[in-house]
C-alpha positions in Angstrom: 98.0 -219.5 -216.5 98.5 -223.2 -215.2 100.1 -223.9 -218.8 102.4 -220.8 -218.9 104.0 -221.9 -215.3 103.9 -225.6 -216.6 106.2 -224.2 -219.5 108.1 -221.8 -217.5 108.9 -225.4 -214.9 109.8 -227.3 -217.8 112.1 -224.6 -218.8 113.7 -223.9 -216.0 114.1 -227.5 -214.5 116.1 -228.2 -218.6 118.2 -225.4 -217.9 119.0 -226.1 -214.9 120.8 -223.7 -211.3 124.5 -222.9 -212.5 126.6 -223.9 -209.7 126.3 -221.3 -207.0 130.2 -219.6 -206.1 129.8 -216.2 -204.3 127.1 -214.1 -203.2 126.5 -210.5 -204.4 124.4 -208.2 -202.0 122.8 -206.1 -205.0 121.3 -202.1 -204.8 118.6 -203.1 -202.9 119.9 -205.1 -200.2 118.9 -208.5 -201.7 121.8 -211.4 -201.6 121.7 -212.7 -204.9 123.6 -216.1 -205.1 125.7 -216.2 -208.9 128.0 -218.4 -210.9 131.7 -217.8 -210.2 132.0 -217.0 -213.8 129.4 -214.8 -215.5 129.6 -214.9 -219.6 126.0 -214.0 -220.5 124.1 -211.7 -219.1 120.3 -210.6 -219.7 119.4 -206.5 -219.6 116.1 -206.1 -218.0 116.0 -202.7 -220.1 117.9 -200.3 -221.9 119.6 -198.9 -218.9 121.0 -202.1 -218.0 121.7 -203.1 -221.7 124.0 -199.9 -222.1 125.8 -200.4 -218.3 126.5 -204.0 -219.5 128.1 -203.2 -223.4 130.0 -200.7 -221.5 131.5 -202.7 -219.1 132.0 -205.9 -221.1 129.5 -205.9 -224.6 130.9 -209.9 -225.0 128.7 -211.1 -221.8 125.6 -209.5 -223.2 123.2 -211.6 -224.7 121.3 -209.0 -227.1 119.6 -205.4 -227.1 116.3 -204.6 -225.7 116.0 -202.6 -229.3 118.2 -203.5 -232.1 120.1 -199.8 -232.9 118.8 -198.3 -235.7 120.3 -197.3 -238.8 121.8 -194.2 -237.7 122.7 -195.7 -234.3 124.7 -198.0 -235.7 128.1 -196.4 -236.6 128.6 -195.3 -232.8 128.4 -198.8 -231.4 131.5 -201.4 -231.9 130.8 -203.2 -235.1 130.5 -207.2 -233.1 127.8 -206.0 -231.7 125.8 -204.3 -233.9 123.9 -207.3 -234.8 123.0 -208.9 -231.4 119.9 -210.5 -230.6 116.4 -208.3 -229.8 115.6 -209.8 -226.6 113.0 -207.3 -225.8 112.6 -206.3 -222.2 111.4 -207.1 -218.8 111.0 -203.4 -217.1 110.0 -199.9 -217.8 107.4 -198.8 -220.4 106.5 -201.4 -223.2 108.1 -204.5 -221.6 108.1 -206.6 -224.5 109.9 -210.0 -223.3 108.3 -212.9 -221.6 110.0 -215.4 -219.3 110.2 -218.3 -222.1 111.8 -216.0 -224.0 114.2 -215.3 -221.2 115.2 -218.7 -220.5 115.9 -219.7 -223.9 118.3 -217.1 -223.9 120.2 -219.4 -221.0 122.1 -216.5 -219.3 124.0 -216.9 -216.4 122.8 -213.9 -215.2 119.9 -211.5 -215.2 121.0 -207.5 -214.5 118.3 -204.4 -214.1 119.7 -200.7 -214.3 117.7 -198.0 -212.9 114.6 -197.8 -209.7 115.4 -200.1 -206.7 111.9 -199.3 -205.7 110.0 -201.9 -204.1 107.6 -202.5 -206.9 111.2 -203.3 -209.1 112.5 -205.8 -206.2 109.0 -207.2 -206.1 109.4 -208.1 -210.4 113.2 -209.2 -209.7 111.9 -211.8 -206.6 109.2 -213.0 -208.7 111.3 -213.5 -212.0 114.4 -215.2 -209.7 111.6 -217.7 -208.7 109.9 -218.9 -211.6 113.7 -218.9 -214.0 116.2 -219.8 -211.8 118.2 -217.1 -212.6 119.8 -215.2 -210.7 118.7 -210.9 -210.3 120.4 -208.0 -209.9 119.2 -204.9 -209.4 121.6 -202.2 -209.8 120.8 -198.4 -208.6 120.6 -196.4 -211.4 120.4 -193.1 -209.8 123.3 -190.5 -211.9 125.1 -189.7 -208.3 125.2 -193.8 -207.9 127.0 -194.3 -211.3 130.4 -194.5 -210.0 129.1 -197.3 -207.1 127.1 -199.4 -209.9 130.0 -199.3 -212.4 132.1 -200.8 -209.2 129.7 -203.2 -208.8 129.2 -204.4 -211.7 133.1 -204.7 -212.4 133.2 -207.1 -209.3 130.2 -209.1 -210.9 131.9 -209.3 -214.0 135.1 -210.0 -213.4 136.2 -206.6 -215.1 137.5 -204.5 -212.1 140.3 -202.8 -213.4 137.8 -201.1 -216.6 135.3 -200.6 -213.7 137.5 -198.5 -212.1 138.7 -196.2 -214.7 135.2 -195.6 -215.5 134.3 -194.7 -212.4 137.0 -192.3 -212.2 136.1 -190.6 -215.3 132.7 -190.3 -213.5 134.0 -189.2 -210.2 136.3 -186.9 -211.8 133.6 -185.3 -213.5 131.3 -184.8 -210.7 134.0 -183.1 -209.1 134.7 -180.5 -211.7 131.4 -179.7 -211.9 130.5 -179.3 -208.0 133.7 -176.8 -208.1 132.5 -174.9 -211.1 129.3 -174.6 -209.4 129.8 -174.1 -206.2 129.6 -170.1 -206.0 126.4 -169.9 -208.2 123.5 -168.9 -206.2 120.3 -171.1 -207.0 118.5 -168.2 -208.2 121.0 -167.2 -210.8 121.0 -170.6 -212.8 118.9 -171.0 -215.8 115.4 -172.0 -215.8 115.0 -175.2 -217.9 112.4 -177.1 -219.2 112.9 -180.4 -220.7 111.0 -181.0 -224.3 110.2 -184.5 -225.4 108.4 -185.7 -228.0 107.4 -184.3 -231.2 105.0 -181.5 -229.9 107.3 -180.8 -226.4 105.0 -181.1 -224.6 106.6 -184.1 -222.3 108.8 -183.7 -219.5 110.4 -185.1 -217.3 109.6 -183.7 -213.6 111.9 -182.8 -210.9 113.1 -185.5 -209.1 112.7 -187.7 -212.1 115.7 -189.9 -213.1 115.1 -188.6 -216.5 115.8 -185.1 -215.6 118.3 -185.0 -212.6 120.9 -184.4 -215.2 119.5 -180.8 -215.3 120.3 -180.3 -211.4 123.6 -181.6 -212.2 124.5 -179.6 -214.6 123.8 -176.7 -213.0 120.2 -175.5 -213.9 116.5 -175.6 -212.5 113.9 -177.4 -213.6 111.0 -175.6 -213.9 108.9 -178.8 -213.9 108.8 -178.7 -210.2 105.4 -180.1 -208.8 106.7 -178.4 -205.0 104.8 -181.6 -203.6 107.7 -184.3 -202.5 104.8 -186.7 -202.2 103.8 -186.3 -206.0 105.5 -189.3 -208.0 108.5 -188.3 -210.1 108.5 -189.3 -213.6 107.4 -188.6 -216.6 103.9 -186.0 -217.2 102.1 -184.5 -220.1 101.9 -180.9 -219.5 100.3 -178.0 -221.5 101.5 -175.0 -223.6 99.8 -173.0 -220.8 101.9 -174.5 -218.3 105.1 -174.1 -220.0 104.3 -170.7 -220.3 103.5 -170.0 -216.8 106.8 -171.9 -216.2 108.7 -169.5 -218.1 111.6 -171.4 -218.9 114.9 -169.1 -220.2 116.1 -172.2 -221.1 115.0 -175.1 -223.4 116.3 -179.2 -223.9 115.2 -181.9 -226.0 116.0 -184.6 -228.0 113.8 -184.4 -230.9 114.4 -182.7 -233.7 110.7 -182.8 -235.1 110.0 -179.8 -232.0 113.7 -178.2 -232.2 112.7 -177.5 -236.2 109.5 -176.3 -235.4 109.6 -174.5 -232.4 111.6 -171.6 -233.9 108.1 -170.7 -236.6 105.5 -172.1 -233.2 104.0 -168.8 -232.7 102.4 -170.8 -229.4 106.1 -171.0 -228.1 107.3 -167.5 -229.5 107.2 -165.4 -226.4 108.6 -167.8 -223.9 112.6 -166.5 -223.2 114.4 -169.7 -224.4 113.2 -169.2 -227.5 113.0 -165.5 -227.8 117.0 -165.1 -226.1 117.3 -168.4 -228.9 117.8 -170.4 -225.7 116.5 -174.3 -227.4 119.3 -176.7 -227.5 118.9 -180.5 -229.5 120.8 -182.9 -227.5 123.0 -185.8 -229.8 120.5 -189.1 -229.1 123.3 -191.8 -231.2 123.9 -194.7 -230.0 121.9 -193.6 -227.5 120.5 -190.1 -225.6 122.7 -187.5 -223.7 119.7 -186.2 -221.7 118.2 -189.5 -221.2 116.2 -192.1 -223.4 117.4 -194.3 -221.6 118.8 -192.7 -218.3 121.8 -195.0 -218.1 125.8 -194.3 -218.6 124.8 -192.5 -221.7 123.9 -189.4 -219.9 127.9 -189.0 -218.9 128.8 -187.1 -222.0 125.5 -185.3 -221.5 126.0 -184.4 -218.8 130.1 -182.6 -220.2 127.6 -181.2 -223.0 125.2 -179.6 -221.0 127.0 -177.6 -218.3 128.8 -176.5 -221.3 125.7 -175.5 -222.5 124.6 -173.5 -219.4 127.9 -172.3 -218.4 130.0 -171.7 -221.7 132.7 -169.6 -220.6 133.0 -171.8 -216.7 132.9 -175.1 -218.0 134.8 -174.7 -221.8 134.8 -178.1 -223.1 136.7 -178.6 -226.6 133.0 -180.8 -226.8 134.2 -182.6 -230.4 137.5 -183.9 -228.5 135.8 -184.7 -225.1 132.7 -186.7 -227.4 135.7 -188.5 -229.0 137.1 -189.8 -226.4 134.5 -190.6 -224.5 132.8 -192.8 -227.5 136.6 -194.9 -227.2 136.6 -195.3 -223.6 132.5 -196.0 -223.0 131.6 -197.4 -226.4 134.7 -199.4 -227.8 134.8 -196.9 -230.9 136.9 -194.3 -232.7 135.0 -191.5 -234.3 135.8 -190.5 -237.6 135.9 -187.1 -238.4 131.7 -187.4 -240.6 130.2 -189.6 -237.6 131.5 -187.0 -234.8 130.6 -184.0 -237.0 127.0 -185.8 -238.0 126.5 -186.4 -234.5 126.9 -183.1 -232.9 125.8 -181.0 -235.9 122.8 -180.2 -234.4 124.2 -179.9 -230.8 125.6 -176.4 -231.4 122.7 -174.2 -231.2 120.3 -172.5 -233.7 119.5 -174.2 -237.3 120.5 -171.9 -240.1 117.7 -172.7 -241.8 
């Protein structure tokens, strides 16, 4: 341990404080002291990896998780092949501090919980590196605040804004749309991950409010408030009992077998054919990770629940999203290979 901080001193005493011009008050509350000009920044996670190559992909220093093959093609060819920097928060940090400070960014950014147990990790890292820590609220009603912020951070506030607009206007179509739905008339959904679906996300979670948003219930509702939120394993028998109508997920290993699961064959999504595969390239529409990807999931899904309220032309809406958020233009096999499975039933 006495080594490791030796190292992490040595490390941070070569790289030295960049000269301190303007103080950002971050999600939390923290004052966070950072360099008038930011050019590389560090993401924390995936969240914050996704906020950052959406608001400006030249400060950031590298991906959490190189994409993968099929991600590929949705995110803007430069930076495609950036750095795996690995990643300081959420489940299977991978990076260590060394690591970070070799990276020398200006700037360290975390998108999602402002929790104390996340401002505790951002405190501790800001010590030992030297580099300054922002944590940025990651919550989906926050987005349009965090983009704003962010913008300011970055320099970018004119694309900060637009964005946040797109958000805003959004949110406002849809709390129209929904608006003279009763609670009890909106469809019962359960969220699906992993290969057997037997994952989810519980209400309350960040990796589920999308559901509320989009105008549906989720039936993985614990009643409790004082029962954590996130993410549970939970048995056929419960899903069951839970009686979904609806079904979500983002794996096509269930969506394929669910149909022939004579375990799952009586519950209503799948017997009103009520299961719907979410697009998961570059990155989820549901959640995986819960960051600005979850915007066009969120157009998708209302669509989904409401098809003759909310009648999105969802190929043209994807399209210009992926210019506007991810710096590409879809040709006609990417958009068509992306949302193939997004439409409902397999054939076969």
């Amino acid at each position: 341990m006495r080594c490791a901080m030796a190292v992490l001193l040595v490390l941070a005493l070569a790289y030295g404080a960049p000269a301190t011009a303007r103080t950002v008050t971050d999600s939390a509350g923290r004052s966070v002291d950072i360099p008038a000009s930011v050019t590389r920044v560090y993401a924390a996670g995936p969240p914050a990896s996704i906020l950052l190559y959406v608001l400006a992909p030249d400060r950031l220093t590298g991906w959490p998780r190189p994409p993968r093959a099929e991600e590929r093609p949705y995110i803007a060819a430069p930076y495609r092949d950036l750095p795996e920097t690995g990643r300081l928060t959420g489940r299977g940090d991978t990076a260590n501090l060394e690591v970070v400070l070799r990276d020398r960014p200006d700037l360290i950014v975390d998108f999602g919980s402002v929790r104390d147990t996340y401002v505790s990790l951002a405190d501790r890292v800001q010590a030992q590196t030297g580099i300054p820590y922002l944590l940025i609220d990651g919550r989906f009603d926050a987005t349009p605040a965090a983009l704003r912020l962010m913008g300011e951070v970055l320099g970018v506030e004119p694309r900060a804004e637009a964005l946040a607009r797109y958000v805003e206007s959004l949110f406002a179509e849809l709390e129209t749309g929904l608006a003279e739905i009763p609670v009890d008339d909106r469809p019962r959904v359960y969220f699906a991950r992993g290969p057997d679906g037997l994952e989810t996300g519980l209400k309350g979670s960040i990796n589920t409010e999308i559901i509320e948003l989009a105008g549906g219930r989720n039936v993985a509702d614990p009643g409790d408030a004082a029962i954590r939120r996130g993410i549970t394993d939970v048995s056929i028998e419960q899903v069951i009992v839970a009686n979904p109508d609806t079904i979500i997920t983002w794996d096509r290993n269930f969506y394929q077998s669910v149909w022939k699961d004579p375990l799952w064959s009586q519950i209503p999504a799948l017997t009103e054919q009520r299961v719907w595969l979410s697009p998961t390239a570059p990155f989820g529409w549901i959640d995986r990770p819960p960051s600005l990807n979850r915007v066009i999931g969120l157009k998708w899904l209302s669509g989904v629940f409401y098809p003759e309220r909310f009648d999105f032309d969802i190929a043209a809406e994807t399209r210009h999203f992926y210019k506007l958020f991810y710096h590409v233009d879809l040709n006609d096999e990417d958009l068509d290979r992306l949302l193939q499975w997004s439409r409902g039933r397999p054939t076969n």
